[in-house]
DSSP file (Angstrom, degrees, kcal/mol; ACC not computed):
  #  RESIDUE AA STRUCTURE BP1 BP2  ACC     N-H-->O    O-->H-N    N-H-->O    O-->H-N    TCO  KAPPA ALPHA  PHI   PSI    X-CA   Y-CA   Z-CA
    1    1 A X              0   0    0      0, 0.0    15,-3.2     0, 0.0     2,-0.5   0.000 360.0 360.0 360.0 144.0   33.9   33.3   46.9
    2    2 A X  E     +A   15   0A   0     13,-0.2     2,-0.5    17,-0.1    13,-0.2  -0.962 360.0 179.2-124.3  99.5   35.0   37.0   46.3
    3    3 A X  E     +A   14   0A   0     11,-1.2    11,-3.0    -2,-0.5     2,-0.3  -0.927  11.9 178.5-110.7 128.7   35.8   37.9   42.6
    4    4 A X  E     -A   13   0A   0     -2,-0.5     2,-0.4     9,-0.2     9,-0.2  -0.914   9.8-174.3-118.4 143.0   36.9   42.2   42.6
    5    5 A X  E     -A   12   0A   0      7,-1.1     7,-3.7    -2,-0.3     2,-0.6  -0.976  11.3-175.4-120.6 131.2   38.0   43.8   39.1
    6    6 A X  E     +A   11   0A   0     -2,-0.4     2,-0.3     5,-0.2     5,-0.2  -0.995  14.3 155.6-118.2 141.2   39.1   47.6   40.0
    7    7 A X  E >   +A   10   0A   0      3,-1.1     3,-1.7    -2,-0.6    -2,-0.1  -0.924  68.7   7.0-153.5 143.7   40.0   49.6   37.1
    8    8 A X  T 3  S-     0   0    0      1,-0.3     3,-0.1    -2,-0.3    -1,-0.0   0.918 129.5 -70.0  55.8  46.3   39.9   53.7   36.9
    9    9 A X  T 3  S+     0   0    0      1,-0.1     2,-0.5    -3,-0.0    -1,-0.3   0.609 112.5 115.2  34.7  15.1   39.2   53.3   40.8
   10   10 A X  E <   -A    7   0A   0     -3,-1.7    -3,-1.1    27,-0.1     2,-0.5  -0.920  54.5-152.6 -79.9 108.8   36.0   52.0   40.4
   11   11 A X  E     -A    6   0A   0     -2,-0.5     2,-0.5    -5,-0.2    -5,-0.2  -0.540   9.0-170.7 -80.4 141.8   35.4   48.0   41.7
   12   12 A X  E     +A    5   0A   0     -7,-3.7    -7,-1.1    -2,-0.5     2,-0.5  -0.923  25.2 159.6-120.3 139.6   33.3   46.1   40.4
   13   13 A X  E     -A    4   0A   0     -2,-0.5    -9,-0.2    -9,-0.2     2,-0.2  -0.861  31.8-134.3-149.5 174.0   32.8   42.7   42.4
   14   14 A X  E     -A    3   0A   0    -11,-3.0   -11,-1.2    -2,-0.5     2,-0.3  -0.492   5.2-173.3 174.0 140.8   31.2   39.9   43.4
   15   15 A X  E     -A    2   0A   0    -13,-0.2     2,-0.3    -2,-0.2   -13,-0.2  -0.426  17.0-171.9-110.0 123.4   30.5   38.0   46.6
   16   16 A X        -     0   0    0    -15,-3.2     3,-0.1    -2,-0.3    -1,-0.0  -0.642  25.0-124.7-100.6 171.5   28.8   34.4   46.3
   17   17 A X  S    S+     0   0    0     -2,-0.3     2,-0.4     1,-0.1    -1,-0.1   0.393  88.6  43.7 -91.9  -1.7   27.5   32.4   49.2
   18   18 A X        -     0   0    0    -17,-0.1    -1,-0.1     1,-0.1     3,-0.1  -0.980  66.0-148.1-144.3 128.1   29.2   29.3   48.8
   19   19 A X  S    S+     0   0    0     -2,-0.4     2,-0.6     1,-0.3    -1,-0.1   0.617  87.0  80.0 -54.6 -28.1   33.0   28.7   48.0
   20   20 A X        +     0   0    0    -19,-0.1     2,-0.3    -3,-0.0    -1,-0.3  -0.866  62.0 152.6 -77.6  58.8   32.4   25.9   46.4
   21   21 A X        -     0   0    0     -2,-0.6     5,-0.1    -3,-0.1    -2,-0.0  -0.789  48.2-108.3 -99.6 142.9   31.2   27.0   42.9
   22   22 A X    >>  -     0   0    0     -2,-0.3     3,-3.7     1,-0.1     4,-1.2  -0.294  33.6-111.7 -61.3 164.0   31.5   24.9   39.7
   23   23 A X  H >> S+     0   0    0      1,-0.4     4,-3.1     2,-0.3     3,-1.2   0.934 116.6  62.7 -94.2 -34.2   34.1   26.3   37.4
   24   24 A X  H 34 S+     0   0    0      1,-0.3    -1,-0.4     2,-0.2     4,-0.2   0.599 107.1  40.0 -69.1  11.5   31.1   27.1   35.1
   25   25 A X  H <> S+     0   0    0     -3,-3.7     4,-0.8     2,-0.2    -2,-0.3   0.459 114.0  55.5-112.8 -10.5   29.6   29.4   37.4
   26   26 A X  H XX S+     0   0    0     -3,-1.2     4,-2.4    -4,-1.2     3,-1.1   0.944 111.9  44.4 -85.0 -58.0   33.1   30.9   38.4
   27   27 A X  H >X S+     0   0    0     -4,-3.1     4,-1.9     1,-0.3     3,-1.3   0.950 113.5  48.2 -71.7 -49.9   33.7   31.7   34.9
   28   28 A X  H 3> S+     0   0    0     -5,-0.5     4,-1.8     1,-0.3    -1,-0.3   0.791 109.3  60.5 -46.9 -36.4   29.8   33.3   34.3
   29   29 A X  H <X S+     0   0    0     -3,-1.1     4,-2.2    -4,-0.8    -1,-0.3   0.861 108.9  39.4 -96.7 -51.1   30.6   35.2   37.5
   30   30 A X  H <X S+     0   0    0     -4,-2.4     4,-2.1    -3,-1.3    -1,-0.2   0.769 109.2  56.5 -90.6 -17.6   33.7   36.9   35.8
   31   31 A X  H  X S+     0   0    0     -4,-1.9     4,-3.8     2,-0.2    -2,-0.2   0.957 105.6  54.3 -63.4 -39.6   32.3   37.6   32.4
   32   32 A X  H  X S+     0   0    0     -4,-1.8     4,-2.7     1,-0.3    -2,-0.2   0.976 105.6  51.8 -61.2 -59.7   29.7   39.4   34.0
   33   33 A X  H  X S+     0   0    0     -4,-2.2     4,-2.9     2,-0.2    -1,-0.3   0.918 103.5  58.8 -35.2 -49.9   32.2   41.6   35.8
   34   34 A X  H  <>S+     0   0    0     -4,-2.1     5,-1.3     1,-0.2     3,-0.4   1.000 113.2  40.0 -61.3 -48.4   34.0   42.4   32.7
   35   35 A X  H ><5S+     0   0    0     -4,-3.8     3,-0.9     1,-0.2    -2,-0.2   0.859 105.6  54.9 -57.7 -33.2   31.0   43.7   31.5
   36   36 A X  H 3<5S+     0   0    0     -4,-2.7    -1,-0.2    -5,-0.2    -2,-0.2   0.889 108.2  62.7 -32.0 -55.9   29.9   45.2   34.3
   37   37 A X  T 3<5S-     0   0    0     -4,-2.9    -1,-0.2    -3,-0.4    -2,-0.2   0.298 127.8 -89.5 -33.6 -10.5   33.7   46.8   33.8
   38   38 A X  T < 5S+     0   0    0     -3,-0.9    -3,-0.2     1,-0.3    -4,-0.1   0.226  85.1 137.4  92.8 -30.5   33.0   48.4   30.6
   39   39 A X      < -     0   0    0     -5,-1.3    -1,-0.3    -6,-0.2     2,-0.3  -0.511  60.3-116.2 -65.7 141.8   33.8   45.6   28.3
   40   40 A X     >  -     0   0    0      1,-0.1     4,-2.8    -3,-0.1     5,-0.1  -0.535  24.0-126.4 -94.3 139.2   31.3   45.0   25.5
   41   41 A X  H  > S+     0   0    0     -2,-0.3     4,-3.3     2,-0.2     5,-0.1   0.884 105.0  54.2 -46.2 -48.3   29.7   41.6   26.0
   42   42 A X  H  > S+     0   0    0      2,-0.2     4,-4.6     1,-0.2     5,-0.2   0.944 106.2  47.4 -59.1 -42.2   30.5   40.4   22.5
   43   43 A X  H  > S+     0   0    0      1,-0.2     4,-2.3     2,-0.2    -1,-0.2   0.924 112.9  55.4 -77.3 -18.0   34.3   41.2   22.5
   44   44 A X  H  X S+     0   0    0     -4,-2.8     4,-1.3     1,-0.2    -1,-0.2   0.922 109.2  44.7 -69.3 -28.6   34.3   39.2   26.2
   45   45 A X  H  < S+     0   0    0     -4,-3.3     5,-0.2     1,-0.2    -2,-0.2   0.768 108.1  59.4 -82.0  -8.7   32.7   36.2   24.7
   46   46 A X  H  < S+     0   0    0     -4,-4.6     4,-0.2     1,-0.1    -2,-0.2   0.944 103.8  53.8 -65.0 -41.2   35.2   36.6   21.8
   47   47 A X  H  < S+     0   0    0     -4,-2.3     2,-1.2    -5,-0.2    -2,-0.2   0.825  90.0  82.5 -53.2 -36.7   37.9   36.2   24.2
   48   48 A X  S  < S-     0   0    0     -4,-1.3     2,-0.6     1,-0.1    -1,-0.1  -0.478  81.8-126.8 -74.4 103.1   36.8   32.9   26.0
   49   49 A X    >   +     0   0    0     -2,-1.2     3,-0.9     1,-0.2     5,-0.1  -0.045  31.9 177.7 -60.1 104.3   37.9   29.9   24.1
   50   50 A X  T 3   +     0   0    0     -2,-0.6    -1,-0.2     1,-0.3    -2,-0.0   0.783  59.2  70.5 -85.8 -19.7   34.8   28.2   23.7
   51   51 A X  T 3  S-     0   0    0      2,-0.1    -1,-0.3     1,-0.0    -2,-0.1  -0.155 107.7-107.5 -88.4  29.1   36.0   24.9   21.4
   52   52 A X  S <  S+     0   0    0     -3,-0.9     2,-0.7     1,-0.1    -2,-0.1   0.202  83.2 124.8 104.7 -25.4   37.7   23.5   24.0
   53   53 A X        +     0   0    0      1,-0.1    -1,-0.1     2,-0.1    -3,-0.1  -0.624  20.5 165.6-116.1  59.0   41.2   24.2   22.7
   54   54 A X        -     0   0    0     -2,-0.7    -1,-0.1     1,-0.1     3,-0.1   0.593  42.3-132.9 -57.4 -27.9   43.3   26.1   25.2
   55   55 A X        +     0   0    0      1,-0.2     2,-0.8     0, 0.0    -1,-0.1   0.609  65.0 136.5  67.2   6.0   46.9   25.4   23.3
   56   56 A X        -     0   0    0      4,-0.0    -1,-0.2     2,-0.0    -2,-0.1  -0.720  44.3-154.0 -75.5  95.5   47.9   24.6   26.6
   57   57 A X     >  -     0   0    0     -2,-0.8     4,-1.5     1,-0.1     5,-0.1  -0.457  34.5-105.9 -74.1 168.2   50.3   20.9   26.9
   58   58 A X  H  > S+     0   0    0      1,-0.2     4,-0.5     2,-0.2    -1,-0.1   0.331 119.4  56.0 -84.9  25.2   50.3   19.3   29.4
   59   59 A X  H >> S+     0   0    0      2,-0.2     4,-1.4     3,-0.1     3,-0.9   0.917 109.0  51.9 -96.5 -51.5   53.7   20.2   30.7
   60   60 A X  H 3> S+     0   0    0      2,-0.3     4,-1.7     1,-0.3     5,-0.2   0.909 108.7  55.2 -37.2 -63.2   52.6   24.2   30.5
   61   61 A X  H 3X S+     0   0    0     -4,-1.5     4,-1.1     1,-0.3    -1,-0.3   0.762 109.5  44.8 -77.5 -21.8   49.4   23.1   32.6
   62   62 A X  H XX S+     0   0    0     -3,-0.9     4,-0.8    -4,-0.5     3,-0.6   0.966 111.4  49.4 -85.4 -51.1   51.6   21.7   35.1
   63   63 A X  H >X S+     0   0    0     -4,-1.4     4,-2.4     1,-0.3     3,-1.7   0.943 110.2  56.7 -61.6 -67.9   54.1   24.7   35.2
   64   64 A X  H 3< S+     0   0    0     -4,-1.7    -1,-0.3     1,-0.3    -2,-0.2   0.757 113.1  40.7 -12.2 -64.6   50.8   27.1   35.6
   65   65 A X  H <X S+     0   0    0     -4,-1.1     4,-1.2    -3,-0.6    -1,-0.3   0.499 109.6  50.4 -55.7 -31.6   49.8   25.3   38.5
   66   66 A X  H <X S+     0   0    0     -3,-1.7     4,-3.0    -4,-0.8    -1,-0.2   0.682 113.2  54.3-102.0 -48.9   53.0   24.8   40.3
   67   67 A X  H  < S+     0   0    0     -4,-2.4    -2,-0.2    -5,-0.4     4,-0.2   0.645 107.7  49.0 -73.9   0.5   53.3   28.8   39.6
   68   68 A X  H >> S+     0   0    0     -5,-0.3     4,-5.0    -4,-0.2     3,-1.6   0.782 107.2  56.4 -92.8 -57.6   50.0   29.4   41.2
   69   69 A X  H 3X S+     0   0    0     -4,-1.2     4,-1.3     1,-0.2     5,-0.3   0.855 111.2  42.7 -32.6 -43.5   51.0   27.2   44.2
   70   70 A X  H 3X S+     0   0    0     -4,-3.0     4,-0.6     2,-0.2    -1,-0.2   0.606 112.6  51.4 -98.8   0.6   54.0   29.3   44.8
   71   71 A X  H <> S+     0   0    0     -3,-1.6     4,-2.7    -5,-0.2    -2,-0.2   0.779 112.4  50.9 -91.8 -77.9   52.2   32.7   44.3
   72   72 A X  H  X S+     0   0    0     -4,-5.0     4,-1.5     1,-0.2    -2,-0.2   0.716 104.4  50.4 -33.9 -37.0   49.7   31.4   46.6
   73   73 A X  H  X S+     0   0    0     -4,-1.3     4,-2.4     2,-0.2    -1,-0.2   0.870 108.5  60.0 -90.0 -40.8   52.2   30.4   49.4
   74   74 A X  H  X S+     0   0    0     -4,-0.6     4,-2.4    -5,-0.3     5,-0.2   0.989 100.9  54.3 -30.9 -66.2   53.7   34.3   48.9
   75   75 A X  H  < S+     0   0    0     -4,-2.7     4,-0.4     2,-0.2    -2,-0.2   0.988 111.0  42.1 -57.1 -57.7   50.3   35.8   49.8
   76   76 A X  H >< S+     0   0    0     -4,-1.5     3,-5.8     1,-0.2    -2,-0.2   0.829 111.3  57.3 -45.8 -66.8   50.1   33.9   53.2
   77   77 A X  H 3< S+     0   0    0     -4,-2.4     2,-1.0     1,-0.3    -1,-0.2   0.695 115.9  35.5 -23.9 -89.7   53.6   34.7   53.5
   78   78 A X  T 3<        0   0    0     -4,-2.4    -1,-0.3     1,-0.2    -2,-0.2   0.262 360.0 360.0 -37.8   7.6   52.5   38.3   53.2
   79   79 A X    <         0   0    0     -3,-5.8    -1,-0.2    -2,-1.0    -2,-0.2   0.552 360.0 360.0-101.5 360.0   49.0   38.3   55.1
């Protein structure tokens, strides 16, 4: 798995060995990049909703999903 941030032409990235990470190592993977980025550690962990509590229903989490799907089928389209 390949997670890239570019900002101010610089990338910052990073390439794991297995595709198959658990979502708590996906998410560790991308703080670290913001910081890497320039983002102060503190105000990235302010950003991550850490109690659980997303404000997301589940009707939203299905429209998110469905809108990923179709995002997704674009990029092939386009590769």
């Amino acid at each position: 798995m390949k997670i890239s941030i570019t900002s101010y032409d610089k990338t910052h990235s990073v390439d794991t060995q297995s595709d198959d990470l658990p979502l708590d190592q996906v998410v560790d993977q991308f703080r670290g990049l913001l910081v890497s980025a320039g983002y102060h550690p503190q105000n990235v962990d302010e950003y991550f909703n850490t109690d659980g509590n997303w404000e997301i229903s589940p009707g939203d989490y299905q429209d998110l999903k469905q809108h990923s799907r179709a995002m997704e089928t674009l990029d092939n389209e386009h590769a």
